[in-house]
Structure formats: structure tokens, C-alpha cells
matplotlib code that plots the C-alpha trace (Angstrom):
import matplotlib.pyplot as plt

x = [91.2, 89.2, 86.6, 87.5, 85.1, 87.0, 87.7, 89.5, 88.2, 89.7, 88.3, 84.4, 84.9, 82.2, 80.9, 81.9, 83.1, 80.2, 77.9, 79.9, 78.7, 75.2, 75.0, 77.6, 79.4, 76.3, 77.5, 81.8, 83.4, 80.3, 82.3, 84.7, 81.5, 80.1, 83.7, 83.7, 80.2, 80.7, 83.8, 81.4, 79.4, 81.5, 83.1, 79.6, 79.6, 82.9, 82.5, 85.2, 85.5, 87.8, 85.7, 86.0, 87.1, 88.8, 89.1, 91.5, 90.1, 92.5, 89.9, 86.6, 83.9, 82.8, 81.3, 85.2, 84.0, 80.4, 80.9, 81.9, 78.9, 75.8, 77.7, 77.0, 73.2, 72.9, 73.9, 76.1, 79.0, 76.4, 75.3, 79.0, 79.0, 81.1, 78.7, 81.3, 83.1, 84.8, 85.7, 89.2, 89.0, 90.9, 94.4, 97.3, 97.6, 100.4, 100.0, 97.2, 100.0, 101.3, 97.2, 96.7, 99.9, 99.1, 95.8, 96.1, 98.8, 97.1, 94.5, 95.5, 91.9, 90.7, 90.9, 91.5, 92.3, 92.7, 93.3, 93.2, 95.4, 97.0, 100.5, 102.2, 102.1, 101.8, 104.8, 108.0, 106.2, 106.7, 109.7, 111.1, 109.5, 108.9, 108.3, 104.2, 103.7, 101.8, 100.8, 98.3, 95.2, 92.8, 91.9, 89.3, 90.5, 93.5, 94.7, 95.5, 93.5, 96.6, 97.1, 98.2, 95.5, 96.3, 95.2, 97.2, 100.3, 103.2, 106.0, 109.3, 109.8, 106.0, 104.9, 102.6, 100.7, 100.6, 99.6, 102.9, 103.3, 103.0, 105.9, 108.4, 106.5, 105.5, 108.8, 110.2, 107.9, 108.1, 111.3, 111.0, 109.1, 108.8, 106.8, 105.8, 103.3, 100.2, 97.1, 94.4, 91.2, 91.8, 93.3, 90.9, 90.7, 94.1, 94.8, 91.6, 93.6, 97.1, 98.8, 99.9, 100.1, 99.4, 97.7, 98.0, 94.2, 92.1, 90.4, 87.4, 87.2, 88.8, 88.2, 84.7, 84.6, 86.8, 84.5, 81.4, 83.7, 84.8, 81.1, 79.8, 82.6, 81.5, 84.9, 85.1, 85.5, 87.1, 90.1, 91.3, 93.9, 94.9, 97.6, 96.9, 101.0, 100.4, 100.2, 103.1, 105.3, 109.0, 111.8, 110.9, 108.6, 105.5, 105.1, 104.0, 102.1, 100.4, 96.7, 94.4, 92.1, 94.2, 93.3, 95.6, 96.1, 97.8, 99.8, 97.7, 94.8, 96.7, 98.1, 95.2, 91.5, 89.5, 91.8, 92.1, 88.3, 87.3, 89.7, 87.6, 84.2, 85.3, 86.5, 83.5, 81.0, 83.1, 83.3, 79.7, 78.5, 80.3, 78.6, 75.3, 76.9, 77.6, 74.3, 71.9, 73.6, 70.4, 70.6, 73.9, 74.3, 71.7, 73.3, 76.8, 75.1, 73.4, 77.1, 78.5, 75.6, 76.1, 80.5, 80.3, 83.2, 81.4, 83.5, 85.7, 85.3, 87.0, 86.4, 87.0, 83.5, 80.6, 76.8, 75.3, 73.0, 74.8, 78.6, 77.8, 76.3, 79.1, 82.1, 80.0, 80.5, 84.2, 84.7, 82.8, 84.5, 87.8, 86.4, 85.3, 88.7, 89.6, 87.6, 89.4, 87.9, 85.1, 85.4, 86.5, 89.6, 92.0, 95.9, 97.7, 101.1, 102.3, 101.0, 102.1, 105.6, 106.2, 104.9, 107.1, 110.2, 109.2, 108.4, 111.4, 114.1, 117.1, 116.5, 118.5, 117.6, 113.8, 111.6, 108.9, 106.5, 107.4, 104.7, 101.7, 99.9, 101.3, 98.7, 95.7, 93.7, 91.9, 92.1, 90.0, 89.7, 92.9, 90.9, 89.4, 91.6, 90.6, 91.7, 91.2, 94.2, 95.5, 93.1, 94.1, 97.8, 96.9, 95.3, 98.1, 100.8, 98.6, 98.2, 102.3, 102.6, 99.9, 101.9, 105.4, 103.3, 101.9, 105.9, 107.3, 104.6, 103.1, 100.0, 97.6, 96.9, 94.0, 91.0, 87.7, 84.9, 82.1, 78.7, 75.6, 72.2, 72.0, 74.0, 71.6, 74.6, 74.6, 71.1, 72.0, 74.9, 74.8, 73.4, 76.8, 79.1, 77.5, 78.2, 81.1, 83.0, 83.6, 83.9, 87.5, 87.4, 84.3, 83.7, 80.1, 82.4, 85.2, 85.2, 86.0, 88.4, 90.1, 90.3, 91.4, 94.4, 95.7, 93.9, 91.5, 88.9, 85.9, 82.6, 80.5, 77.2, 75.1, 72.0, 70.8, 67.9, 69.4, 73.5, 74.1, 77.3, 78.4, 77.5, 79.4, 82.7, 82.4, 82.6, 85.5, 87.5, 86.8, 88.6, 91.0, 93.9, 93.4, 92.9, 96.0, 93.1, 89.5, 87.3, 84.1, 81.7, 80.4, 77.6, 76.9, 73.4, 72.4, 71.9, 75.7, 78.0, 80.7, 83.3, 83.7, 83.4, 86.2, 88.1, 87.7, 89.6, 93.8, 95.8, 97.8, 94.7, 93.0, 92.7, 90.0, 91.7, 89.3, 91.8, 93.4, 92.0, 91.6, 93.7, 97.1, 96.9, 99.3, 97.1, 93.7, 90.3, 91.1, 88.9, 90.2, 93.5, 92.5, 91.5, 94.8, 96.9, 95.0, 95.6, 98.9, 99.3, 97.9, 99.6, 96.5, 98.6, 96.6, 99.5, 97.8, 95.3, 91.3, 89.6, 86.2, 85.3, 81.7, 80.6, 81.7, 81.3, 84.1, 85.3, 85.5, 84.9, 86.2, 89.9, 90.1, 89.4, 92.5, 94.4, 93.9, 94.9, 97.9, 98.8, 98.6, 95.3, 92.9, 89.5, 86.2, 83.7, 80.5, 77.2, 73.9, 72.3, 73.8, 71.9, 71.6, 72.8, 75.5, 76.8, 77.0, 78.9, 81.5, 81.7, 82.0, 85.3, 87.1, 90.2, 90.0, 86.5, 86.3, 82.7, 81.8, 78.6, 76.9, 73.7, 73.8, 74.0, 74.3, 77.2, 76.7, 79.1, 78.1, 78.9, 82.7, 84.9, 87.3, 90.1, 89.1, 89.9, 87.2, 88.0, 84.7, 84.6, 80.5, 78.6, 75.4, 73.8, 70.3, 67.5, 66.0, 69.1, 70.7, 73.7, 75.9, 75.5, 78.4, 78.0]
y = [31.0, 33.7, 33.9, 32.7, 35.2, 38.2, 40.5, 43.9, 46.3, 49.0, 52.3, 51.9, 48.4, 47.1, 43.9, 41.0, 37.5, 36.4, 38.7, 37.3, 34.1, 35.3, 36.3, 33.3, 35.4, 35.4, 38.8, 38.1, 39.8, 40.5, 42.2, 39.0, 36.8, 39.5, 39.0, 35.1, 34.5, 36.9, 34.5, 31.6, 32.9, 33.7, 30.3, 28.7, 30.8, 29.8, 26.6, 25.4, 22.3, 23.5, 24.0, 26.9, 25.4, 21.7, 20.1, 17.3, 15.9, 13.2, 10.6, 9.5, 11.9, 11.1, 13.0, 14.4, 16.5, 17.2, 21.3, 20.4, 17.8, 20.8, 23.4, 21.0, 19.9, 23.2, 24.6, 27.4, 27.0, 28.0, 30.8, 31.8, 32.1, 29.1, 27.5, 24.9, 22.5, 19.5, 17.2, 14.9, 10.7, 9.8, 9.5, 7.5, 8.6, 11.5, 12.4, 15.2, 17.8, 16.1, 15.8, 19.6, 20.2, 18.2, 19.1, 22.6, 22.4, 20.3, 22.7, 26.3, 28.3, 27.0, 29.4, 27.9, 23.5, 23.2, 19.9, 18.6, 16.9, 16.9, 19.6, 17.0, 14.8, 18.6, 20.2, 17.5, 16.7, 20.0, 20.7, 17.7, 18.8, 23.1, 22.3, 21.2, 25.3, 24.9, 26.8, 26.0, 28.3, 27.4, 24.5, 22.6, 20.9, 23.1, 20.1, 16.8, 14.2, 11.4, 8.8, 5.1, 2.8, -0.5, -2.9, -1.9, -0.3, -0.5, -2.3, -1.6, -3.6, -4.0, -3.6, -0.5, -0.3, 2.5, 4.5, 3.9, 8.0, 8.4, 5.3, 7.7, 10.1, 7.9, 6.1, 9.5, 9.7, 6.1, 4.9, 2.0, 0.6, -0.9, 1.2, -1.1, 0.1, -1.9, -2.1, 0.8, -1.2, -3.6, -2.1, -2.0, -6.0, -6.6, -4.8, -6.9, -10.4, -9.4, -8.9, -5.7, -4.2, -0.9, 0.7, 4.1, 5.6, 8.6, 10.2, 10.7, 7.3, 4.3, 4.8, 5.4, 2.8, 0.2, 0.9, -0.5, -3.2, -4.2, -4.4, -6.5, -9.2, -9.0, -7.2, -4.5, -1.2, 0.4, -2.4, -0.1, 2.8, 5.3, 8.5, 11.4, 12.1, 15.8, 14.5, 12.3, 14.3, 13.4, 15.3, 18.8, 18.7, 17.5, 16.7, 19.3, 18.0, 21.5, 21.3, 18.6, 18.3, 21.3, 23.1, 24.2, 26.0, 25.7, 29.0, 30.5, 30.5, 33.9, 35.5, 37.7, 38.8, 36.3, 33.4, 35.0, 35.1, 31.7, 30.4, 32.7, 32.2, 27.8, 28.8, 31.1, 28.3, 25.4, 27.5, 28.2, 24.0, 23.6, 26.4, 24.4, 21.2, 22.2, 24.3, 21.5, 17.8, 15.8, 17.0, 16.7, 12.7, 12.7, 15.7, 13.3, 10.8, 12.9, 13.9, 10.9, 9.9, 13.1, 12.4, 8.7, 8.7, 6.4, 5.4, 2.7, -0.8, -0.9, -1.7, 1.6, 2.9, 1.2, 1.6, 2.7, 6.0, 5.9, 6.0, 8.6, 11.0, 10.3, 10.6, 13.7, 15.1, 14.5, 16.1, 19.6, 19.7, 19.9, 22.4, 25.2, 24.8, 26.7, 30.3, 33.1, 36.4, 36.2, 33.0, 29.1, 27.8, 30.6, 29.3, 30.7, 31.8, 31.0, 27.6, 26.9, 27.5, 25.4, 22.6, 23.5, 23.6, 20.2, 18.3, 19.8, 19.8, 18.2, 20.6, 23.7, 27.6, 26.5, 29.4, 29.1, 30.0, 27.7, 26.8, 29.1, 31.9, 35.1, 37.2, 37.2, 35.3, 33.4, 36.1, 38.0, 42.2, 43.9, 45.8, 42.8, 41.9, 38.6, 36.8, 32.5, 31.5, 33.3, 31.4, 28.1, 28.8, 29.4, 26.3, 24.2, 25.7, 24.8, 21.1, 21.0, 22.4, 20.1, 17.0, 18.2, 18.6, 15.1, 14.1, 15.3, 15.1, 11.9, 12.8, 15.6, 19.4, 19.9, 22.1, 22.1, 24.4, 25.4, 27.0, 27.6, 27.4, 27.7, 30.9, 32.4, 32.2, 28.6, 28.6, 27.7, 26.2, 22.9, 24.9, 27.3, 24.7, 23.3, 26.5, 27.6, 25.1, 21.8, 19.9, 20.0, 23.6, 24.8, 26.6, 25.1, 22.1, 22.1, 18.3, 17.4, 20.3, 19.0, 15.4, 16.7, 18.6, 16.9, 18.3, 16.7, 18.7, 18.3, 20.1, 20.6, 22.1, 23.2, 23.9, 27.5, 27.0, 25.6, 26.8, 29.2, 31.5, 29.0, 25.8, 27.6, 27.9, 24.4, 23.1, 25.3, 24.5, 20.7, 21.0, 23.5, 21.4, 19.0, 20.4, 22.7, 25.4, 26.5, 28.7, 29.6, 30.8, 33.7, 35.7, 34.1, 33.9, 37.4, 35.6, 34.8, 36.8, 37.1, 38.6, 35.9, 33.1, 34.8, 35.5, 31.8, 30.4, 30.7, 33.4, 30.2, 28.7, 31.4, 30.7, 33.0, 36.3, 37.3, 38.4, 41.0, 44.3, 43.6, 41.3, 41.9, 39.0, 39.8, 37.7, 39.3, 37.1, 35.3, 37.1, 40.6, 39.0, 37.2, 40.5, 42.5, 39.5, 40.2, 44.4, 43.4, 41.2, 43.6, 46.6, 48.7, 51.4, 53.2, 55.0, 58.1, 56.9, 57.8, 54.6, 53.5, 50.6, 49.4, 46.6, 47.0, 43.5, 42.3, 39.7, 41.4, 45.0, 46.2, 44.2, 45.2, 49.2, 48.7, 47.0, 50.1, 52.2, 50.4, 51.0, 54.2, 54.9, 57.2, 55.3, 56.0, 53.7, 53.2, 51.3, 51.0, 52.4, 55.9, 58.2, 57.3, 60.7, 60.7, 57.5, 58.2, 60.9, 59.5, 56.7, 59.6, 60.8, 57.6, 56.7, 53.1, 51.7, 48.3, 46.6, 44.1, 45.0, 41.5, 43.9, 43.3, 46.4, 48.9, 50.4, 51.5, 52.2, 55.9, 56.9, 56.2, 59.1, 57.8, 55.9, 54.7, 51.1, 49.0, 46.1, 43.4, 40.9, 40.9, 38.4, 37.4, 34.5, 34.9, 32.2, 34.2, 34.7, 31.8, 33.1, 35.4, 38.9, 41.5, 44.8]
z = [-59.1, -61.1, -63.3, -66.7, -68.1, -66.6, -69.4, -69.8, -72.1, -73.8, -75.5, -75.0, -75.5, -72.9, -74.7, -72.5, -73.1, -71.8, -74.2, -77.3, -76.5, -77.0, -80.3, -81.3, -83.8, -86.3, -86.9, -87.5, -90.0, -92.2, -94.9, -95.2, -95.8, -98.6, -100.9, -100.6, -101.6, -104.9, -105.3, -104.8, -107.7, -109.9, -109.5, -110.1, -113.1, -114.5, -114.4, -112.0, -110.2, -107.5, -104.2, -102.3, -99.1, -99.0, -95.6, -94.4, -90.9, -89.2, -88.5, -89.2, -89.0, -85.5, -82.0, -81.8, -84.8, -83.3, -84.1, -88.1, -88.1, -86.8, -88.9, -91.8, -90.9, -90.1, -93.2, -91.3, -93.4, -96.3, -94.6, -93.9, -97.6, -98.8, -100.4, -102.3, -99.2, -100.0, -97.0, -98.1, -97.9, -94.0, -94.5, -92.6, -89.6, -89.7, -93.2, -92.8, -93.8, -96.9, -98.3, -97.9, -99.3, -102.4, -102.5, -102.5, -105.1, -107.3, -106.7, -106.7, -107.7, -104.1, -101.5, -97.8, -97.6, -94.2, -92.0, -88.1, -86.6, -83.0, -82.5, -81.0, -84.6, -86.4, -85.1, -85.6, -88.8, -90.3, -88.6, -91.2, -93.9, -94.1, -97.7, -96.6, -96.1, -93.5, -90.5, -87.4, -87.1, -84.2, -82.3, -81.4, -78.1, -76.0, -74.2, -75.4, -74.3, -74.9, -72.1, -71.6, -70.5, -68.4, -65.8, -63.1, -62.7, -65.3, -64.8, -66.3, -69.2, -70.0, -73.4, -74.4, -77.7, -80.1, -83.0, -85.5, -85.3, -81.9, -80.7, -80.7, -78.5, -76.1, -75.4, -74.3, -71.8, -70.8, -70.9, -68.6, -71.0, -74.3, -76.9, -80.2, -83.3, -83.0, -84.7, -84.4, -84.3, -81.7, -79.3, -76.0, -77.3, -77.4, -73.7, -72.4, -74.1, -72.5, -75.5, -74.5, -70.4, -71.7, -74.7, -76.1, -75.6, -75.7, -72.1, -74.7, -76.9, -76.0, -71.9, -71.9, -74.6, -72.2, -69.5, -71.7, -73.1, -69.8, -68.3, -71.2, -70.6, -66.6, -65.8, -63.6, -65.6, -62.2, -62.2, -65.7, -64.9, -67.1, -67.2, -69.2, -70.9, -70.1, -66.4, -66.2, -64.0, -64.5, -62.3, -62.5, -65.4, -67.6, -71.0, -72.9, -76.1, -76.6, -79.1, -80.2, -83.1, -84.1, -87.4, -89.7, -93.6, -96.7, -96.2, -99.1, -97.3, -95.1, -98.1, -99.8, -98.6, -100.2, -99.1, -95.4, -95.8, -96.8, -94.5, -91.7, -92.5, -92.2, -88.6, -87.9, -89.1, -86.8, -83.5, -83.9, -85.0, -81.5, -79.8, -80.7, -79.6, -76.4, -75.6, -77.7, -76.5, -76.9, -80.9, -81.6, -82.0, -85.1, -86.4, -86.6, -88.1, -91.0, -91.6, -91.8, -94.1, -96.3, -96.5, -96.5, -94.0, -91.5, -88.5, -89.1, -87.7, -84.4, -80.4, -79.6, -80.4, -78.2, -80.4, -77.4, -76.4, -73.1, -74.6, -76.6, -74.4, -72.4, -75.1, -76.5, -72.7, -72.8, -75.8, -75.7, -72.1, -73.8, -76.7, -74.2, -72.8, -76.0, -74.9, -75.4, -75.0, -78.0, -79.5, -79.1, -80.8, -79.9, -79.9, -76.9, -78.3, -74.6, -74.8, -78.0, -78.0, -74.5, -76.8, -79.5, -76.8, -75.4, -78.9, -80.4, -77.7, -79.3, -82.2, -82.0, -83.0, -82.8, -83.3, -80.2, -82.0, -85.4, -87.3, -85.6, -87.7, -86.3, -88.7, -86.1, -88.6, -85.6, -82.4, -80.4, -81.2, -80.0, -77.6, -75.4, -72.8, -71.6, -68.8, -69.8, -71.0, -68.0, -65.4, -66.9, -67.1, -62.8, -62.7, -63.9, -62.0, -58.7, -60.2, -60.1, -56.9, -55.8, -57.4, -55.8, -52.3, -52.6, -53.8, -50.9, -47.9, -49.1, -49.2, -51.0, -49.5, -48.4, -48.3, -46.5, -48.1, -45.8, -47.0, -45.3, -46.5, -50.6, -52.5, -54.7, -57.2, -57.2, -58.8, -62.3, -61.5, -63.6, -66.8, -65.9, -66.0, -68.9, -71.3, -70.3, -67.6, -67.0, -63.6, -63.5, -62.8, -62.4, -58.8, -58.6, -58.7, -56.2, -54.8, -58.9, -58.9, -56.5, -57.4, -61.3, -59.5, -56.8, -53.9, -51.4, -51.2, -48.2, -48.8, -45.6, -45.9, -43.5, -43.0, -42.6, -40.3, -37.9, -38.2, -35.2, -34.6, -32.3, -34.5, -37.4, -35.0, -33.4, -37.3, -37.8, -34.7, -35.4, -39.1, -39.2, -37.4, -40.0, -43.5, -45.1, -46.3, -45.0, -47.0, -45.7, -48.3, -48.4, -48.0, -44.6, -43.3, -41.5, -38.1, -37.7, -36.6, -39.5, -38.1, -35.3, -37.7, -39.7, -37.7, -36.4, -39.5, -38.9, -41.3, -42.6, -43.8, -45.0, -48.9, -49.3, -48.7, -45.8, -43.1, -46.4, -45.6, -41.8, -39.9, -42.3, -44.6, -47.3, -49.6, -50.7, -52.1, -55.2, -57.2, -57.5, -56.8, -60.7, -61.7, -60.6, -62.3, -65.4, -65.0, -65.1, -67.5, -70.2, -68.3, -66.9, -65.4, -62.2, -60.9, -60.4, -62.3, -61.0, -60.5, -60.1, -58.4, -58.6, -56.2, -52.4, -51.1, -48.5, -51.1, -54.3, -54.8, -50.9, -51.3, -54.9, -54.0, -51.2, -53.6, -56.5, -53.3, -52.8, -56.2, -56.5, -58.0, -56.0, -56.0, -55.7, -54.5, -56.2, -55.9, -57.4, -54.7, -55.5, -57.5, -61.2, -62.5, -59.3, -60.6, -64.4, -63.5, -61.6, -63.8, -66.6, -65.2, -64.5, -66.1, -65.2, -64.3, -62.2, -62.5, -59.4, -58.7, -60.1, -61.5, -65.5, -67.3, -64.5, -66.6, -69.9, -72.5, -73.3, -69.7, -70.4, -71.3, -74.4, -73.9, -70.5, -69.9, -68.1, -65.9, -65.6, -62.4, -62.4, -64.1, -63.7, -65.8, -67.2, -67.5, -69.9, -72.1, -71.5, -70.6, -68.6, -68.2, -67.7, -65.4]

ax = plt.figure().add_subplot(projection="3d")
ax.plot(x, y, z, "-o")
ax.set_aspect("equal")
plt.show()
């Protein structure tokens, strides 16, 4: 895997992901904000009653809408400049489409009503009806948190519980069972009581909430078992139920300036109530609470939700891990046209002459600048195609691959590691978090660390020799202590088990170090031609910027090898004359955005996070 933060830059471009995050879009689209607050005055001054922004979410306001509840306490949709929001009564579940349509007809002077729902519900529903003119725009969770909870294994014939709009959906995916609609609010109850085997639930609500439940009665909370549907692997593939909490439009919210613009400034003010939610936890549960108080749409009385500090720290957790899954280059909530339109084939695939993309905004109302190249959705599309392999390994071996990570002593890079996952990761794959990466997608992962004091050459090779008949992979982290001998430790771990790339350059591994392996996926991806391009490659470490110069080589490019021990003017100049410029040197800053010539395209690896900041750094 690669850095999720690795970004491609084009055309002086040299603001990273990472940067972005830092000044949490306080400055987006300025001149949007200046047109819809004159049409927020001059609607104050009219008279009208229609607000400027209507919203429709698909449950109560709750910690799944944590980002909507600190942009209200906050006031940040305000200072977006809609300074007239209405929030909709909840609905039935299903018709979130059919309020914003009527809505929005009934009134037509409002600029943006948007609504939430999940794609999976969003996508046949509109499919019925194209009349609802409605289009998806963002999204606050990338990956839908849907599963069936039980007490053991199903059996066939066993009766699940579920939401009445979501029968239909999980029958398909369990057809050895019976699917029935069953009531909402007492459903971890009901699963408890036996009246069903199986229960439609949430990874974020109802499980953390059946664990409490479960404790309270004396039950063990372990004895529960639960499959995520996007996880249910049948024949060759997975379900593919595509967004959650998605957002979507009226359709005239993309048709003029001011519409495009109040529809904006509502997504700009919710990515950045959840960018406070996820860096300010210990605030964010009063800040739900004052919303609720200030829309009077209080949860509603159920056994899903458990009053206690504890659960909701823990659902709060669940839920911003599934939010920064959305990351894309600048901002949160970025639909992937790639991910969409598998859902769309998988939710509509007795339909025929189905658009991929049906009912996603193709106008780049809710995208990243053309010229930022990022590599997330590309990293996470990685990560699931290992967690099918894994699955069809496990299928056909009986048993998980497996990996054994070795590190010596502490890595300086591990030093804000929980703050790191915090603000951008989660543990399901994080690399300061490889036992839970594995365990998330299907691998068996064994971390041995040892200590640096006392690890000789030979200690180091005896650990090796023990392992490496019995795990499928060995990575051995690097930078290594000074007092042992590298090459003979590396050399130690076989070519067939050498995940880490570090026989590429040396020993004829066809498979180089996974990061700028990441990084020449991502070059591709956005074609970054370097056939007989000149190429500058900052960073010469034997994992990163070493493989990745022999890789440029390979390529065609003729490469220059840089540092920041080289002469300051030496190194601007170089850098000045570079058609393609690859950053690894981990030293934020060290290459500045006047030194480019135009048009060159800049590759970033380096990061560096920053106590001070709060955040990562780019080259």
C-alpha cells in the first residue's frame, strides 16, 4: 500500500493534500460565498419566506450527522453566507427523494434542498421514478456500514429482520434465508428475544449499541456476530452497495451560479463541521446535542441508542472513521465516479442500457481542482482488491496469508502515530496499524519488535530464520539500527517473501518497495509521461527515492538525483530545469513552488507531520 496522501501536481500546483487540510477550506470558492450572501440579503429584504438552503436528512439528527451538528453550533454555515437553512421533519424511510422533490417545487425561490440518504436506497429509487430530478453530490461515509447481526451463524431458512426498504436488498444477498420487514425500534430487543436469528444493523449504531445491551442483561457481547453485506463474498464477487449518508440536490441547485453556489457553500460548511469533529472528539457530543435542541429532531425512542458517555465516544469513533474514508485530494465527501458506477451495475443489474454513472453530478460541483492529482481513491481501490485476494486465498488454502513485520527499536516516524491515524486514517488501514489491517482484510499479521539495545546482526537473522518458513510475507522495517549489518539481514529474508521490495534494485526482484511502487501506479493513472522526460528525484533512501529513480530510468526518463545536502542554489537549479519533479526527501518545504519551470508536473511521496501545525507537511 501507499500513502493516501500522495498527490500529483500539475502547473505550480505544489499545495498538498495534506496542506489543504490545514486551512480546512476556510478560504473555498470565496467569490461563490460573496453572490449568495447578496442573495441572502436581498431575500431578507423582500420579504420571503423561502430559505436559502432546505435540507432533508434520512434520520434523526444524531452523532451520524456530527459534521452538520458543529457546522450548526459553529455557526459555519453562516459564515459560508447562507444565513437562512431550513432542516425538513424525518421522513419514512426511503422517501428522502420524493420530500426534496416536493419541497423544492413547492418552493422554487430556494436555491439548493438537498437530502441524505444511502446509494443503495438512492439509486433503484430514482431509477423508478427520474421524475424526483435528482442527482447525488458528495458523501459523507464512502462505504456502507450495512451488515446482518446474529447470535451465531445463520442457518438456511432463519429469519432476518429489516428496514421495509432495504428487504429486497438483503434477500439478494441472502437467499438462504428468509428476509421479513420488521420494526425499527426494537430491533437489537427483538434479536436478544429470538424473534428474529438475524437483524439488519449498522457497524456504527446497533453493534456498539448490542454490545452495551448485551452487557447490561449479563450476556456476553462477544457471543454477537455480524457481516458487513459489502463483505459477503458470493462466487466471484461482493456486493457492491456503493455511498452512505450520501448527499444529494434538487437538480436546480446545478443549473445557475447562485444555485451551484448555495448548494456549495452547504457542502463547504459540512466537510468542514466534520473536519472539527474528527480533530475536536471530546466537543463534538454537546455540539449534537445543542443541535438537536435547536431542530427539535431528538432521536427517536429505540434500543439502538445506549445513553451512555462510553457508547458515544465509541459510535462517534466509528463514524468519523468512515467520513475520512471520503478524502480526495483537497476535501472530504468526494464521489469516485469509479466507485459509483460498480454500485450502480450491482444495484441495477437486471435493468438494461443503465448509464454507470446514472444519477451522479457530472458538473464537478463537489471535486478537487483539475490540477491535483491525488492518489486516495486509488490506494483504497488497492486495498480492496488485496481483501479479495485475501478471501479467495483463505477459500482455497483454508487458512489466511500471512505476514510477519519486524522493527527494531522505535522509528522516529512512528512518533505521532495515534494523532496520525486520528486525522487522516483509521485502523483498518493505517500503517501505524498493521495487526488491525490485517485482521480488517483477511490477513494474519504478526508484529515482532525488538529491542534496539540489545538486537545484534546475528539476533536480527536468528528471528528471521525462525519465521520465514512459516509466514507467506516478511517485511523488515526499515531504517535499521546503524550497528546491524543491513545487507545481511536483507538479504536474509527469501525473494518469494519479500513484500517490501528490498531485493528490487539489487538482487532482481521484479517487484520494487510499495511506496514508489504507489507513486508509479498513480503516474500512470493520471498519465505522467517521462519518456524522455528529465526527472528529478529528491530523497535517495533504499526504499523510496533509490527504487523510484531506477524505476524513472526504466521508463525512459533520464534522472537526476537530488538531496538536501546539495548546495541550496545547486539544487534550485536542478529542480528549476526538471520536467517532472519527484519529492521523497521527508524535509517539509525543501521544494518551493517558484523553483519550478511552468508546466512541470510534481509528484509528492514526502510527508512529514507537524506537532506544531497539527498536521502533515509536504516536501
Amino acid at each position: 500500500m501507499w500513502r493516501l496522501s500522495s498527490v500529483v501536481k500539475r502547473e505550480r500546483n505544489t499545495v498538498t493534500a495534506a496542506a489543504k487540510k490545514l486551512v480546512n477550506h476556510h478560504q473555498f470558492r470565496l467569490n461563490k460565498h460573496v453572490s449568495l450572501h447578496q442573495r441572502s440579503l436581498s431575500s431578507a429584504a423582500t420579504g420571503s419566506s423561502s430559505p436559502d438552503v432546505a435540507v432533508q436528512l434520512d434520520y434523526y439528527m444524531s452523532l451520524q450527522f456530527a459534521g452538520v451538528a458543529c457546522a450548526l453550533v459553529n455557526d459555519t454555515y453562516q459564515s459560508k453566507g447562507i444565513n437562512n437553512l431550513h432542516f425538513l421533519p424525518t421522513c419514512p424511510v426511503g422517501e428522502e427523494a420524493a420530500r426534496v422533490r416536493s419541497f423544492q417545487n413547492a418552493n422554487p425561490s430556494t436555491l439548493a434542498t438537498l437530502g441524505s440518504v444511502e446509494q443503495n436506497i438512492f439509486t433503484p429509487t430514482l431509477y423508478d421514478d427520474p421524475s424526483l430530478n435528482v442527482t447525488a453530490v458528495a458523501s459523507m461515509f464512502r462505504r456502507s456500514p450495512l451488515c446482518v447481526a446474529s447470535l451465531g451463524p445463520l442457518k438456511d431458512g432463519d429469519v432476518i429482520g429489516a428496514h421495509e426498504d432495504t428487504v429486497e436488498l438483503l434477500q439478494r444477498i441472502f437467499p438462504k434465508q428468509k428476509v421479513v420487514a420488521s420494526p425499527r425500534g426494537t430491533k437489537n430487543t427483538d434479536l436478544l428475544d429470538g424473534t428474529y436469528q438475524g437483524i439488519q444493523a449498522y457497524t456504527t449504531t446497533e453493534i456498539p449499541a448490542l454490545h452495551h445491551l448485551m452487557e447490561s442483561r449479563g450476556m456476553d457481547p462477544n457471543a454477537v456476530t455480524f457481516q458487513v453485506l459489502e463483505d459477503v463474498v458470493s462466487g466471484s464477487a461482493a456486493p457492491q452497495l456503493g455511498y452512505s449518508q450520501m448527499l444529494f440536490a434538487a437538480n436546480e441547485a446545478l443549473e445557475s451560479a447562485d444555485r451551484r453556489a448555495a448548494a456549495n457553500a452547504f457542502l463547504a460548511a459540512t466537510f468542514d463541521g466534520w473536519q472539527y469533529a474528527i480533530r475536536n472528539p471530546d466537543e463534538v457530543i454537546e455540539a449534537v446535542s445543542e443541535a438537536q435542541k435547536m431542530l427539535k429532531l431528538d432521536d427517536e425512542s429505540n434500543d439502538h441508542w445506549y445513553d451512555s458517555l462510553s457508547f458515544k465516544r465509541e459510535m462517534l469513533a466509528l463514524t468519523t472513521n468512515h467520513v475520512k474514508e471520503t478524502f480526495v485530494g483537497d476535501r472530504l465527501g468526494v464521489l469516485s465516479p469509479n466507485r459509483w458506477s460498480k454500485a450502480t451495475e450491482w444495484l441495477l443489474q437486471d435493468k438494461k442500457d443503465v448509464d454507470p454513472l446514472f444519477g451522479l453530478d457530472q458538473t464537478s460541483l463537489w471535486t478537487p481542482p483539475a490540477n491535483l492529482l491525488n492518489g486516495n481513491e486509488l490506494a483504497r481501490e488497492a486495498l480492496e482488491d488485496a481483501k479479495f485476494s485475501a478471501v479467495k486465498f483463505e477459500k482455497t488454502y483454508g487458512r489466511k496469508p500471512s505476514l510477519a513485520v519486524i522493527t527494531v527499536g522505535e522509528l522516529a516516524r512512528y512518533e505521532h502515530s495515534q494523532r496520525r491515524v486520528q486525522l487522516y486514517s483509521n485502523p483498518s488501514n493505517s500503517w501505524f496499524t498493521k495487526t488491525d489491517v490485517g485482521k480488517s482484510n483477511g490477513f494474519d499479521v504478526t508484529e515482532i519488535n525488538l529491542d534496539e539495545t540489545t538486537t545484534t546482526t546475528d539476533a536480527l537473522l536468528s528471528e528471521i530464520y525462525r519465521i520465514r518458513d512459516n509466514v507467506d510475507g516478511i517485511q523488515c522495517m526499515w531504517p535499521l539500527p546503524e550497528s546491524i549489518d543491513s545487507a545481511k539481514v536483507y538479504n536474509a529474508v527469501p525473494l518469494d517473501k519479500d513484500v517490501d521490495g528490498i531485493h528490487y534494485t539489487g538482487w532482481g526482484s521484479k517487484y520494487p518497495p510499495v511506496t514508489p511502487a504507489g507513486a508509479w501506479e498513480l503516474m500512470k493513472a493520471h498519465n505522467v509521461d517521462v519518456q524522455g522526460k528529465h526527472v528529478v528525484v529528491v530523497g535517495r533512501s533504499p526504499i523510496v527515492g533509490h527504487p523510484m529513480a531506477h524505476m524513472l530510468r526504466e521508463a525512459g526518463a533520464m534522472v537526476s538525483v537530488a538531496h538536501t545536502g546539495v548546495d541550496k542554489d545547486t539544487f534550485q537549479g536542478l529542480v528549476g530545469q526538471a520536467d517532472v519533479v519527484v519529492t521523497c526527501a521527508g524535509s517539509p518545504g525543501c521544494v518551493q513552488a517558484d523553483w519550478l519551470k511552468d508546466g512541470a508536473e510534481v509528484v509528492n511521496i514526502g510527508t512529514t507531520f507537524c506537532e506544531k501545525a497539527d498536521a502533515l507537511l509536504s516536501d
